[in-house]
C-alpha positions in Angstrom: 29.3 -12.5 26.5 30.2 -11.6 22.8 30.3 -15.8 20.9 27.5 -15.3 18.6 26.1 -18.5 20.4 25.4 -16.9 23.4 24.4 -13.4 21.8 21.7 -15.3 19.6 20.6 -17.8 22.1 16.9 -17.9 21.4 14.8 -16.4 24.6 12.1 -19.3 25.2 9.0 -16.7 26.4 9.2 -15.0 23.1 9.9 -17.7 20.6 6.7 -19.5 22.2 4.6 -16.2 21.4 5.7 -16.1 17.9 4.9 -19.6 17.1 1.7 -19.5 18.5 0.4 -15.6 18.0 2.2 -14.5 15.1 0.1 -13.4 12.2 2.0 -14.4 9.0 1.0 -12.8 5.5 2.8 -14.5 2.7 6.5 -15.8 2.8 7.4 -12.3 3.8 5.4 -10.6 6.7 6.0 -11.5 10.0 3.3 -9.1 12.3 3.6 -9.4 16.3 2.6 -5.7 16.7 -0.5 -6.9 19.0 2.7 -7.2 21.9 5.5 -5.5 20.1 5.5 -2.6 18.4 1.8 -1.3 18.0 -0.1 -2.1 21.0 2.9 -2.9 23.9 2.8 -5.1 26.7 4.9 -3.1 29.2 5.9 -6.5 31.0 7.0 -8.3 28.5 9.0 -5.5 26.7 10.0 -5.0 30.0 11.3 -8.4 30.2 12.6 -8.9 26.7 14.6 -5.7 26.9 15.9 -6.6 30.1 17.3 -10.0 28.3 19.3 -7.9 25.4 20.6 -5.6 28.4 22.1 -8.8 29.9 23.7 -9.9 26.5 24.4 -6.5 25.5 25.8 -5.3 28.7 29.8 -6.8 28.6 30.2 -3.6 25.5 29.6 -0.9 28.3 28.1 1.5 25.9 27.7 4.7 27.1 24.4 5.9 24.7 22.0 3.1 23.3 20.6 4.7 19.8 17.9 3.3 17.6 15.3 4.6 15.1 11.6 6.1 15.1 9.3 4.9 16.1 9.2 1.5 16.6 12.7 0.7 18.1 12.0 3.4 21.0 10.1 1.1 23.7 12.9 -1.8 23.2 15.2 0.8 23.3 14.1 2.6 25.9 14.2 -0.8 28.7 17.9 -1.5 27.4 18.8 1.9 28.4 17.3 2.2 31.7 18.9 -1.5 32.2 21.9 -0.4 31.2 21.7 3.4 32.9 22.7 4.7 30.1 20.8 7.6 27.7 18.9 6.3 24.7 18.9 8.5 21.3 16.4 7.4 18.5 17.0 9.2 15.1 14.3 10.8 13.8 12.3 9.4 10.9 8.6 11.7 10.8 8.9 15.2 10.2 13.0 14.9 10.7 13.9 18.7 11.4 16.7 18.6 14.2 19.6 20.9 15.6 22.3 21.6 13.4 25.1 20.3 12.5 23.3 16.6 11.7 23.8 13.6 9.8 21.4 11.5 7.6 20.7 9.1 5.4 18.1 8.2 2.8 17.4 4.0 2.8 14.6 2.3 1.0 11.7 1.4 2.6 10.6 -2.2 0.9 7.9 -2.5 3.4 6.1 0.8 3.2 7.6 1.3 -0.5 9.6 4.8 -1.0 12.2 6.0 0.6 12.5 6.9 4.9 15.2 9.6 5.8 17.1 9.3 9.1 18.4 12.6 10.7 20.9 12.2 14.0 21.6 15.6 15.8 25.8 15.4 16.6 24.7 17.1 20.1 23.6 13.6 21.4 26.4 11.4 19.4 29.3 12.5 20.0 32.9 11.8 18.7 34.3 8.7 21.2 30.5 7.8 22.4 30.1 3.8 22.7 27.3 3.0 21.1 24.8 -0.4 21.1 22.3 -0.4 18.6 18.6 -1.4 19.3 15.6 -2.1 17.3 12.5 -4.4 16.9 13.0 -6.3 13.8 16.4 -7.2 12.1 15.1 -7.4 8.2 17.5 -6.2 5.6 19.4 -4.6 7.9 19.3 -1.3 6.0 18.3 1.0 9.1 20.4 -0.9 11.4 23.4 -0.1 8.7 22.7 3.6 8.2 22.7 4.3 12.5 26.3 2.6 12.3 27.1 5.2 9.4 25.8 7.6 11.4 27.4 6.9 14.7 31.1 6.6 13.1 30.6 9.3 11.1 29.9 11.4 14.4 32.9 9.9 15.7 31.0 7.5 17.4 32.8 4.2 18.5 29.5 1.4 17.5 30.7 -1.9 19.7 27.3 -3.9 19.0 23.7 -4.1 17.8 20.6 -5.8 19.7 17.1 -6.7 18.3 14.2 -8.5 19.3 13.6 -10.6 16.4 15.4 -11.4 13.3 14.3 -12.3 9.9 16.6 -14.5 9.0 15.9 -15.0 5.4 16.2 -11.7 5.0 20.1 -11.8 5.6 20.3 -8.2 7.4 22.6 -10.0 10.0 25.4 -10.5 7.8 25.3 -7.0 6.6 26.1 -6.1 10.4 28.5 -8.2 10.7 30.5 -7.3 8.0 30.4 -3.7 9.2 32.3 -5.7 12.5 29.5 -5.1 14.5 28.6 -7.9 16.4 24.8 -8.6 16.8 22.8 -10.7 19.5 18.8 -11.3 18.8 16.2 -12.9 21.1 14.1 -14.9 18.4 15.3 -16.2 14.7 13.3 -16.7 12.4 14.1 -18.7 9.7 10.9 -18.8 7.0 7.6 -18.2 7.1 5.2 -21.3 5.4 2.0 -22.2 5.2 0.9 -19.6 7.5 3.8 -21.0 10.1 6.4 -18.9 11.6 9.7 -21.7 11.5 11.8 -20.3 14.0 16.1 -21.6 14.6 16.6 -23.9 17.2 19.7 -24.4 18.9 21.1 -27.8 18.3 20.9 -29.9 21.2 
């Protein structure tokens, strides 16, 4: 499975939980942290990580890597899934084994700027890696872990995430990195207190 179709197909038991338990703040904030990424349903991430093993699985990666703290739990099912190790880089209190390799990226949500630090022990040159993370935004952190994986020699074949902002345009910033990306829920605004998710056309 690698057509973007099939990648992005939108997964039915999540898009039904964002329409009608999403908290929306604004044009901008999207919050499903109640089942996501702040208080976690182990079923469902269960389930929804299970879904981006299945689209993620014809890459055969051999490491799945994703970011502190959030990305871990999704992250974590897509490995098992997968039988594969996970590696998250770190984000709080970033000391790791030498040699590493970082990046600085802005944080618009929190304001500031987040560090990412990757120990080369657990990427290794001619790894193949799939990225995974909650939320697809700007695509910023996504961005900086392919940096980081080539740079370690790292082959990156794809990147999965459980929902994507799409008027936030972090997709295309994959893409052009020739990353191909699959997502279980697209969003495509938020308005008058509505998540307005993409649906396939019949």
């Amino acid at each position: 499975m690698t057509n973007y179709t099939e990648l992005n197909a939108p997964y039915g038991p999540l898009v039904s939980r964002i329409e009608s338990e999403a908290t929306i703040i604004g044009d901008q904030i999207l919050k499903i942290d109640h089942f996501l990424n702040h208080r976690i349903e182990p079923a469902f991430i269960m389930e929804l990580g299970r879904e981006l093993a299945r689209r993620l699985s014809a890459y055969q990666p051999s490491v799945i890597l994703t970011a502190e703290a959030s990305g871990i739990a999704p992250g974590l099912v897509v490995a098992q899934a997968l039988n594969v190790p996970l590696v998250y880089a770190k984000k709080y209190a970033p000391q790791v084994e030498s040699p590493f390799i970082s990046r600085v990226i802005p944080s618009p949500t929190k304001g500031g700027e987040t560090k990412l630090v990757l120990s080369q022990r657990y990427i290794q040159s001619g790894a193949r890696v799939v990225i995974v993370d909650d939320f697809l935004s700007n695509g910023r952190t996504a961005v900086a872990l392919v940096e980081m994986a080539r740079e370690a020699g790292a082959v990156v074949l794809g990147a999965g995430f459980v929902v994507e902002k799409r008027f936030k345009h972090g997709h295309e910033s994959i893409a052009a990195l020739n990353v191909p990306v699959a997502t279980l829920a697209q969003v495509e605004r938020l308005e008058n207190g509505k998540a307005i998710l993409h649906q396939p056309a019949p």
